[in-house]
TORKOL-4160 file (C-alpha; in steps of 0.2 Angstrom, whole numbers, padded with zeros to 4 digits, m for minus):
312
<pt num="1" X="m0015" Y="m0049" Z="0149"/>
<pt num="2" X="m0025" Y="m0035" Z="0139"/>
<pt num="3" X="m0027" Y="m0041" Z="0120"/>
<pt num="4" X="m0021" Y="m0025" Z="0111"/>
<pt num="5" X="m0034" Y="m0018" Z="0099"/>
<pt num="6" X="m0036" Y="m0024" Z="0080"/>
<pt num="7" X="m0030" Y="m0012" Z="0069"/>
<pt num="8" X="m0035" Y="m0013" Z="0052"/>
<pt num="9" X="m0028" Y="m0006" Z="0035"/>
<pt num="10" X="m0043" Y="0001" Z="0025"/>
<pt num="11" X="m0034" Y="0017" Z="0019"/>
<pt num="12" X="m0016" Y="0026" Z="0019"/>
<pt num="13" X="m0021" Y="0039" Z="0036"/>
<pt num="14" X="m0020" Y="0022" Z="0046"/>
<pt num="15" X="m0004" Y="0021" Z="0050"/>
<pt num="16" X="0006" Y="0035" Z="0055"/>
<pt num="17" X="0023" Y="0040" Z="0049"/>
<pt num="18" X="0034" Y="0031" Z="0061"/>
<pt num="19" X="0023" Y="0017" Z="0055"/>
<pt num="20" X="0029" Y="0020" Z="0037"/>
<pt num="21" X="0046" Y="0019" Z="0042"/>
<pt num="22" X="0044" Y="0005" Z="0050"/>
<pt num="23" X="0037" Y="m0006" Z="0037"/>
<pt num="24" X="0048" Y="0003" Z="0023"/>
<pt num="25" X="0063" Y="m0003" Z="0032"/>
<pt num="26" X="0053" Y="m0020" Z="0037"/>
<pt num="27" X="0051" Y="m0025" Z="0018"/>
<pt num="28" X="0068" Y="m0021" Z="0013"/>
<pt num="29" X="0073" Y="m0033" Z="0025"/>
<pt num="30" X="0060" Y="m0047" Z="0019"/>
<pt num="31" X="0065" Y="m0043" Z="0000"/>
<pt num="32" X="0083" Y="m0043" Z="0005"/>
<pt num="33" X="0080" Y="m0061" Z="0014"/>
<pt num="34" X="0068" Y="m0068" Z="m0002"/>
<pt num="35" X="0081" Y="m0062" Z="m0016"/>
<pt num="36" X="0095" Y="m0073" Z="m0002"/>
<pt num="37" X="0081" Y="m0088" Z="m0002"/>
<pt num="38" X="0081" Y="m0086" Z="0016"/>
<pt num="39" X="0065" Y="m0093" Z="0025"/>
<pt num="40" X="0056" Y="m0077" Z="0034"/>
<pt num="41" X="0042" Y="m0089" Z="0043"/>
<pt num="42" X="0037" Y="m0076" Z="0056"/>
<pt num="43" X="0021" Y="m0082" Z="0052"/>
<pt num="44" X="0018" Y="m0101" Z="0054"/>
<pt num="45" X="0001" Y="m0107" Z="0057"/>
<pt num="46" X="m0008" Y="m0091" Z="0051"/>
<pt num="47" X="m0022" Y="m0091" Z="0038"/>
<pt num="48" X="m0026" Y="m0076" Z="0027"/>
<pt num="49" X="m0042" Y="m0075" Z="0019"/>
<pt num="50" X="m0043" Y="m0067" Z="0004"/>
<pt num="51" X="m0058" Y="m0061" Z="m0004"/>
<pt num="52" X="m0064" Y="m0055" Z="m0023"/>
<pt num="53" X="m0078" Y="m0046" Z="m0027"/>
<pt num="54" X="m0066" Y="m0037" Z="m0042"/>
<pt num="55" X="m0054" Y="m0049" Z="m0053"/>
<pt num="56" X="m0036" Y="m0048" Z="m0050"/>
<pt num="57" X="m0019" Y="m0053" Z="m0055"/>
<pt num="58" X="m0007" Y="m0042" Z="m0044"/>
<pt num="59" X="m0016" Y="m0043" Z="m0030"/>
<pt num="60" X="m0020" Y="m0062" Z="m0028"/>
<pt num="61" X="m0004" Y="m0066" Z="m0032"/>
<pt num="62" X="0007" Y="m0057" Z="m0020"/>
<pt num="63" X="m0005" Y="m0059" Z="m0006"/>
<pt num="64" X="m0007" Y="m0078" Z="m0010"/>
<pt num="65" X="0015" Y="m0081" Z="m0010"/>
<pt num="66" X="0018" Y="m0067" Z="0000"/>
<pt num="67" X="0009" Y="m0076" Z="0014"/>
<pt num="68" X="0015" Y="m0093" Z="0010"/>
<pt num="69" X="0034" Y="m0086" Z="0009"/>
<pt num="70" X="0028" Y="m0081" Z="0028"/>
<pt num="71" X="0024" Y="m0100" Z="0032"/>
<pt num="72" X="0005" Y="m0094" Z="0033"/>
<pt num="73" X="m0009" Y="m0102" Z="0024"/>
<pt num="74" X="m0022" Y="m0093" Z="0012"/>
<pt num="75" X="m0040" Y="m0097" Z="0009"/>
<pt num="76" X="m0048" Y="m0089" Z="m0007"/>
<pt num="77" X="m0067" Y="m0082" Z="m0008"/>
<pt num="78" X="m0075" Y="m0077" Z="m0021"/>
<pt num="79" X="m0092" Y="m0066" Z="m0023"/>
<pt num="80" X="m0098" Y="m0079" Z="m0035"/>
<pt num="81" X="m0090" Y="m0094" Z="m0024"/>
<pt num="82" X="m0097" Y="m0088" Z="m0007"/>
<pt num="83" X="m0111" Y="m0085" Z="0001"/>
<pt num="84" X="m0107" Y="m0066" Z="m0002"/>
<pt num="85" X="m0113" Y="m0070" Z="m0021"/>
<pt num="86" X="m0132" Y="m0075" Z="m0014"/>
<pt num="87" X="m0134" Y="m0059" Z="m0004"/>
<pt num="88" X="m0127" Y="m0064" Z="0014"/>
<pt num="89" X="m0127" Y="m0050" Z="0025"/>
<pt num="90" X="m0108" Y="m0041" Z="0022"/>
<pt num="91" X="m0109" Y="m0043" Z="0043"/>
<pt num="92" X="m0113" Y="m0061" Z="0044"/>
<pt num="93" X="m0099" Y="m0064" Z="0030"/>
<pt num="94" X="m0087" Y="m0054" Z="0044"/>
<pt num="95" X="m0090" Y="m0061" Z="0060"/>
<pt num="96" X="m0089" Y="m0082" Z="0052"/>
<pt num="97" X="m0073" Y="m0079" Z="0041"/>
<pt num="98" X="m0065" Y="m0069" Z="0056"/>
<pt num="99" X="m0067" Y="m0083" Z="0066"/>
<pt num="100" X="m0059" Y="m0096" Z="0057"/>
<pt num="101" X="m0045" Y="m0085" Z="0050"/>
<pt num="102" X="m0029" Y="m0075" Z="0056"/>
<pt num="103" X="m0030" Y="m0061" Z="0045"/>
<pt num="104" X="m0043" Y="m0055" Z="0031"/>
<pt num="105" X="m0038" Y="m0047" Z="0013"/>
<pt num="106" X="m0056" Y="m0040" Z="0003"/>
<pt num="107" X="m0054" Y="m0031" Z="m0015"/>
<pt num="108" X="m0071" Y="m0024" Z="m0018"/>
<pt num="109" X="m0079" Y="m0008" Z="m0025"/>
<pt num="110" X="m0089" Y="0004" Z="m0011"/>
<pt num="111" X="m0076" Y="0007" Z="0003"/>
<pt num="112" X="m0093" Y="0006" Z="0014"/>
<pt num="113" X="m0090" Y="m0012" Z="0012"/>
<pt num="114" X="m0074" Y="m0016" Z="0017"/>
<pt num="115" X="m0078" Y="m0006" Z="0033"/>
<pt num="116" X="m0094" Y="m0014" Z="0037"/>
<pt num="117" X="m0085" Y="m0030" Z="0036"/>
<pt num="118" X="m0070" Y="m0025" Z="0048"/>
<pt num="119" X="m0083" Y="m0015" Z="0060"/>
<pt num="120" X="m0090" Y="m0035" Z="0061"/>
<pt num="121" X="m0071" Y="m0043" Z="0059"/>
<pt num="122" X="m0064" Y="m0050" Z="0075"/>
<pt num="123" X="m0046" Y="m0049" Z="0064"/>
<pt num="124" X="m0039" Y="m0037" Z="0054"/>
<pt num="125" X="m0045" Y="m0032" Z="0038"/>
<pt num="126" X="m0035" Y="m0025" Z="0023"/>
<pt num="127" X="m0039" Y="m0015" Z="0009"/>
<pt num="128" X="m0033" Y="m0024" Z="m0005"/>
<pt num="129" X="m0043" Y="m0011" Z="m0017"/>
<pt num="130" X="m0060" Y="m0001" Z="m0016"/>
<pt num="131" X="m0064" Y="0011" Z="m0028"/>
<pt num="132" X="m0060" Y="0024" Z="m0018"/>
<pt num="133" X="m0044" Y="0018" Z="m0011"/>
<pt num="134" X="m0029" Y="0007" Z="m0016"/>
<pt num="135" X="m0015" Y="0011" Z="m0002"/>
<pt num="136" X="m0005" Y="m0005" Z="m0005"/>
<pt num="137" X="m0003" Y="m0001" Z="m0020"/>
<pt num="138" X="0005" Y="0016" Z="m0015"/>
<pt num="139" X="0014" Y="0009" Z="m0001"/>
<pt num="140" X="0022" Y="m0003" Z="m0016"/>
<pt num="141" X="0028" Y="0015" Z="m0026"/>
<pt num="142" X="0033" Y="0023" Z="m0013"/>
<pt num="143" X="0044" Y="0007" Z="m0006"/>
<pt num="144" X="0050" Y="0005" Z="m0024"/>
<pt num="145" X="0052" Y="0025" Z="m0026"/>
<pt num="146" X="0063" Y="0025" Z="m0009"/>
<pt num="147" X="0073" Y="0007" Z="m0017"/>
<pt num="148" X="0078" Y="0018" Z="m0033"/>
<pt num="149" X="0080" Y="0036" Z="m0025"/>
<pt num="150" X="0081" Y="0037" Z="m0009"/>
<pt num="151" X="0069" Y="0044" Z="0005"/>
<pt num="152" X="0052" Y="0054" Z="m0005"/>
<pt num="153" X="0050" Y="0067" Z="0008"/>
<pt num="154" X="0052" Y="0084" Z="0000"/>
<pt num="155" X="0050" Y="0077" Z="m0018"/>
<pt num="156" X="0036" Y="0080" Z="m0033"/>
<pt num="157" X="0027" Y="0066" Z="m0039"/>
<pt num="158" X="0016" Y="0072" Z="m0055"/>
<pt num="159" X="0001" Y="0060" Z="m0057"/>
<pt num="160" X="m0006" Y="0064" Z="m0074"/>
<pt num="161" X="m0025" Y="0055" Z="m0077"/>
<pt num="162" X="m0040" Y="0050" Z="m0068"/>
<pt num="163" X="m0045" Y="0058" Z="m0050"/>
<pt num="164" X="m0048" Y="0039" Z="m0046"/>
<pt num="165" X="m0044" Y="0029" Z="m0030"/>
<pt num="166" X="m0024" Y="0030" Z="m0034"/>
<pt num="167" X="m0026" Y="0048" Z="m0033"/>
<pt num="168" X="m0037" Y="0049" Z="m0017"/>
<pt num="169" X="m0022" Y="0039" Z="m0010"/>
<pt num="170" X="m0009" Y="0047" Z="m0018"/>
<pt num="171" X="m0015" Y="0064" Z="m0009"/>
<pt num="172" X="m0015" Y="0055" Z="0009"/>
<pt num="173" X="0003" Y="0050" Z="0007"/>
<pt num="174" X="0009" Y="0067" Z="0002"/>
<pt num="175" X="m0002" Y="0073" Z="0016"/>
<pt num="176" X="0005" Y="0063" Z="0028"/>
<pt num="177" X="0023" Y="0058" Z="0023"/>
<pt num="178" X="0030" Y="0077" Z="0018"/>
<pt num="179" X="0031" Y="0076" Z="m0002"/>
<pt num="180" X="0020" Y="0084" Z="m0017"/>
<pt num="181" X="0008" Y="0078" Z="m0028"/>
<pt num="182" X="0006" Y="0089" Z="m0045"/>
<pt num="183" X="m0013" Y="0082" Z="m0051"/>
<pt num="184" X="m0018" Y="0086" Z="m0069"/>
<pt num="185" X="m0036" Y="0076" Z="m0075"/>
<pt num="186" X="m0049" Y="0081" Z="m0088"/>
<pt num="187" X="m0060" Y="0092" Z="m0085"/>
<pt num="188" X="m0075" Y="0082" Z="m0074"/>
<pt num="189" X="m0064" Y="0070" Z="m0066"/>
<pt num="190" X="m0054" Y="0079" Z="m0053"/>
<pt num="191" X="m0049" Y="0072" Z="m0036"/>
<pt num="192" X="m0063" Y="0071" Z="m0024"/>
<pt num="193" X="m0054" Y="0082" Z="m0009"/>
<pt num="194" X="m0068" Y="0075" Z="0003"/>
<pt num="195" X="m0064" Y="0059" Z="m0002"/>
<pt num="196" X="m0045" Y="0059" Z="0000"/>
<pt num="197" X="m0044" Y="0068" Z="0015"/>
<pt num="198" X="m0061" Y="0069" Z="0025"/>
<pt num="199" X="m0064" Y="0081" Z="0037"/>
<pt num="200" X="m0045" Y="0084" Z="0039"/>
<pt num="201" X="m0038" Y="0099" Z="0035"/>
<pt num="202" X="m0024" Y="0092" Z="0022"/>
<pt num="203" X="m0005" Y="0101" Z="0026"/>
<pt num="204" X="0000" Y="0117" Z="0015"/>
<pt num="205" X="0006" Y="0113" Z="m0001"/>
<pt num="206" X="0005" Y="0093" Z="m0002"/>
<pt num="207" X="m0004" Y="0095" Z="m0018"/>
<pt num="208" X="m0006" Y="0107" Z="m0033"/>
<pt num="209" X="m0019" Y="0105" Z="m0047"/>
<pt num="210" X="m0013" Y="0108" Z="m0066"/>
<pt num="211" X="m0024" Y="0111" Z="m0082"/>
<pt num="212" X="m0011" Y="0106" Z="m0093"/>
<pt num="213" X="m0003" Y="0088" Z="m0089"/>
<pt num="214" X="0014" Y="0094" Z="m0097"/>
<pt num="215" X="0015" Y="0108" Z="m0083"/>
<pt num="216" X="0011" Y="0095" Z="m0070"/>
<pt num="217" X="0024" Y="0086" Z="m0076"/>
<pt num="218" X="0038" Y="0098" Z="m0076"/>
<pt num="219" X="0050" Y="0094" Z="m0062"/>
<pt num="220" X="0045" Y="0079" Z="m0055"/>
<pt num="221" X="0054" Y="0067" Z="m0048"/>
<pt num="222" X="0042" Y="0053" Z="m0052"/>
<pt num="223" X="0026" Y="0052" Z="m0064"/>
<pt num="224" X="0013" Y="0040" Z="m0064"/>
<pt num="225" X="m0002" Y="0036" Z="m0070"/>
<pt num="226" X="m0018" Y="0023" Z="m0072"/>
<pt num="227" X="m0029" Y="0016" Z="m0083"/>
<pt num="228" X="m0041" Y="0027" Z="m0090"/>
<pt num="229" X="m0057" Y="0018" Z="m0086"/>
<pt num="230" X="m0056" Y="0008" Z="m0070"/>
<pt num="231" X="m0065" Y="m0008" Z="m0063"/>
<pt num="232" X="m0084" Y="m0003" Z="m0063"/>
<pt num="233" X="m0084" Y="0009" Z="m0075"/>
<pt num="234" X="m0083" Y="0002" Z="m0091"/>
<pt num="235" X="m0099" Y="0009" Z="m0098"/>
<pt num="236" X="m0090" Y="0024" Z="m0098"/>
<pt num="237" X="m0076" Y="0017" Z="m0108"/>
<pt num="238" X="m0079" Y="0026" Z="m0123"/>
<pt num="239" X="m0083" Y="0045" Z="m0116"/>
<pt num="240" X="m0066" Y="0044" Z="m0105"/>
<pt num="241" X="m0054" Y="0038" Z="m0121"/>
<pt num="242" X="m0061" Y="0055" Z="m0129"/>
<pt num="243" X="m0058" Y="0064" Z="m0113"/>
<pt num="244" X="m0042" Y="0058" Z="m0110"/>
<pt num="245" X="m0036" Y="0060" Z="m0127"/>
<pt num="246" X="m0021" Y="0070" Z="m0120"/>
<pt num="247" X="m0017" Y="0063" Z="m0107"/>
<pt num="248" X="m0007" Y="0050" Z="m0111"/>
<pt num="249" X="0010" Y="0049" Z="m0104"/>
<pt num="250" X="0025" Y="0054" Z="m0116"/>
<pt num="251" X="0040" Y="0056" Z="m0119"/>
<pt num="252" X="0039" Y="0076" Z="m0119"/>
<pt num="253" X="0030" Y="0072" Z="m0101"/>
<pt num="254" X="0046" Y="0063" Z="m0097"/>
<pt num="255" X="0058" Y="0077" Z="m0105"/>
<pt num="256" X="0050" Y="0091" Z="m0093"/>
<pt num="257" X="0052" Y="0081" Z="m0076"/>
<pt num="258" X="0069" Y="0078" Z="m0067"/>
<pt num="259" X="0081" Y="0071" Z="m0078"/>
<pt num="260" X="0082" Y="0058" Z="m0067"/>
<pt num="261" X="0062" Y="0057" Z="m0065"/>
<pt num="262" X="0055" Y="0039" Z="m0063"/>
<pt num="263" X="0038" Y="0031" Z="m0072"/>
<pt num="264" X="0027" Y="0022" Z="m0063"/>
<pt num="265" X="0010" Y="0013" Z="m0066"/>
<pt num="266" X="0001" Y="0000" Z="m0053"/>
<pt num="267" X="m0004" Y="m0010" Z="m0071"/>
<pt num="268" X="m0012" Y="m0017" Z="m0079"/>
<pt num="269" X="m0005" Y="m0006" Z="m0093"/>
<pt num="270" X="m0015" Y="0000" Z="m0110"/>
<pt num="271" X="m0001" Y="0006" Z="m0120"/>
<pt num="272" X="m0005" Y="0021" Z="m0131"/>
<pt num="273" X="m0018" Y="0028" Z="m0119"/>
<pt num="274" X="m0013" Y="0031" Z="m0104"/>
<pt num="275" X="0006" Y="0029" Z="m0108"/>
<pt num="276" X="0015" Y="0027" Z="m0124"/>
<pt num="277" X="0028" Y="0012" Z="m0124"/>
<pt num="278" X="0042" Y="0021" Z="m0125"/>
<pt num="279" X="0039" Y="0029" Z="m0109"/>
<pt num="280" X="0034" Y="0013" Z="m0101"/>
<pt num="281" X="0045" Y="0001" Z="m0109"/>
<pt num="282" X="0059" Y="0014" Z="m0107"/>
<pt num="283" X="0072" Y="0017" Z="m0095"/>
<pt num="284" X="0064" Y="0028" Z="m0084"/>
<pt num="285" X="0051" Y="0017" Z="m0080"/>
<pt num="286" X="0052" Y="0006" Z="m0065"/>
<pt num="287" X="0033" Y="m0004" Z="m0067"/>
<pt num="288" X="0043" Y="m0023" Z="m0065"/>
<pt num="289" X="0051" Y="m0019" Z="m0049"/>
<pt num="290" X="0033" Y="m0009" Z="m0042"/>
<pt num="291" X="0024" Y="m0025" Z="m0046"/>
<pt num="292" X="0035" Y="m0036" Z="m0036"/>
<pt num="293" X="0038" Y="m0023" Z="m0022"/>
<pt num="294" X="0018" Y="m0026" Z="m0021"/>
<pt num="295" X="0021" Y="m0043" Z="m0013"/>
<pt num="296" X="0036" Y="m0038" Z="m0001"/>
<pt num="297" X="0028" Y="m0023" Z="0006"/>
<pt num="298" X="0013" Y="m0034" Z="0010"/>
<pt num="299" X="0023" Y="m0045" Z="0018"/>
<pt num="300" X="0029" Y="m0033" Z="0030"/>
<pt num="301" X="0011" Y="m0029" Z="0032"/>
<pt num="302" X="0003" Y="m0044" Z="0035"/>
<pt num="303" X="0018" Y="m0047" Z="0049"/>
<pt num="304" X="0015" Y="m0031" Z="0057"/>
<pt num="305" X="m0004" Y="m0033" Z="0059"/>
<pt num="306" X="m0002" Y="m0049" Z="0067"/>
<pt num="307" X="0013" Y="m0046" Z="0077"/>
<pt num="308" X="0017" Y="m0030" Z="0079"/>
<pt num="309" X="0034" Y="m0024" Z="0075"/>
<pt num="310" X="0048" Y="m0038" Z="0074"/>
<pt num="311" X="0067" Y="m0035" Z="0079"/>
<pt num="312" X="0075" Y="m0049" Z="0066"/>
């Protein structure tokens, strides 16, 4: 019996479209089976590893129960409670954890990281954020986006702030699932095309720039936004508040998209800088179910990269 290739999810081009599909339909049937308290144990006897070298609240915890409400087991590592914290090779780290473990989860900050580890992994390695890509995070909007409004091909999605990792991976989805991202940043931190799509030649029209983020906006059948200083880059904390200035999510932002436009955000949440409360607070906004959608969508995941794809 030939052992079918690892496959790994370090960014959103890793799976195809047919996969999407897949794993869309795959979580609604987990979520629909947790809400039921039906066990789903496709995955007794399994252990994730997870593995922080940036703090987390979303992440660690629907990783930790999503793999638990699999019947799974979960092991958690820390830079600064591994070996990883004393300057072990990245590679060494890789070829002990993936012997000893099912499945690997890393949250880091170079993406040249997490790829060194899964070149090394004898498992499959996940990308549960890198500062340049966070495609959980978009597989959770878009799952929760598809929940709300049906299927997101052919729609506009307005992302109004930093040309940041949510934004690199933002582009690949519209890229490769047949929507439009309208992307407005300051002036100086634009989306890195080399970064969110390589060497690729991206399709026509699967994304548009805007000066103005009130232009973006108009339209859209979603907007979202992030933070306006990420993990690593706090010393910049108070150049980008100045930059980003107007930027902030609003409710005239709201009043130019779809009426019935949706707000996202992958959170934590600063209200009156990235989004005013009323927008995020409000009844357009959908950041309660995105959160939770993390863990389901994951679920799926995890199965998937294990097992393949599943017929009950």
């Amino acid at each position: 019996m030939t052992t079918p290739p690892i496959k790994h999810y370090l960014q959103f081009t890793d799976l195809s479209a047919g996969e999407y599909t897949y794993l869309i339909d795959r979580a609604a049937l987990i979520k629909r089976k947790f809400k039921a308290y039906e066990k789903h144990h496709t995955l007794n006897d399994r252990t994730l590893a997870m593995i922080f070298e940036k703090a987390s609240t979303r992440t660690r915890v629907s990783f930790e129960a999503g793999m638990y409400q699999l019947g799974g087991s979960v092991v958690h590592l820390t830079a600064q409670g591994s070996q990883l914290g004393r300057s072990e090779p990245i590679e060494d780290t890789a070829r002990v954890i993936s012997r000893m473990t099912d499945i690997v989860m890393i949250r880091t900050f170079e993406q040249a990281r997490i790829e060194r580890f899964a070149e090394f992994s004898r498992v499959p390695v996940i990308n549960g954020l890198t500062n340049e890509y966070h495609p959980c995070q978009i597989l959770a909007d878009i799952f929760t986006f598809i929940e709300h409004r049906g299927p997101i091909a052919g729609k506009t999605v307005a992302w109004v702030g930093d040309g940041n990792n949510m934004a690199n991976t933002w582009l690949q989805a519209a890229d490769l699932l047949g929507f439009t991202v309208h992307v407005s940043t300051p002036s100086g931190y634009e989306v890195d095309e080399q970064l969110a799509f390589g060497s690729r030649t991206p399709r026509a029209g699967c994304y548009r720039v805007f000066d103005d983020p009130l232009q973006a906006c108009r339209g859209a059948d979603l907007v979202t936004t992030d933070v306006w200083t990420s993990m690593g880059y706090e010393a910049e904390n108070e150049a980008r508040r100045q930059a980003f200035a107007d930027w902030c999510v609003d409710d005239a932002m709201m009043a130019v998209a779809q009426p019935q436009a949706l707000f996202m955000h992958c959170l934590p949440a600063h209200r009156g800088e990235e989004v005013t409360a009323g927008v995020i607070d409000g009844p357009q906004s959908v950041v309660w179910d995105e959160a939770e959608n993390r863990m389901h969508v994951q679920k799926a995941l995890l199965e998937y990269l294990l097992l393949g794809r599943q017929a009950g």
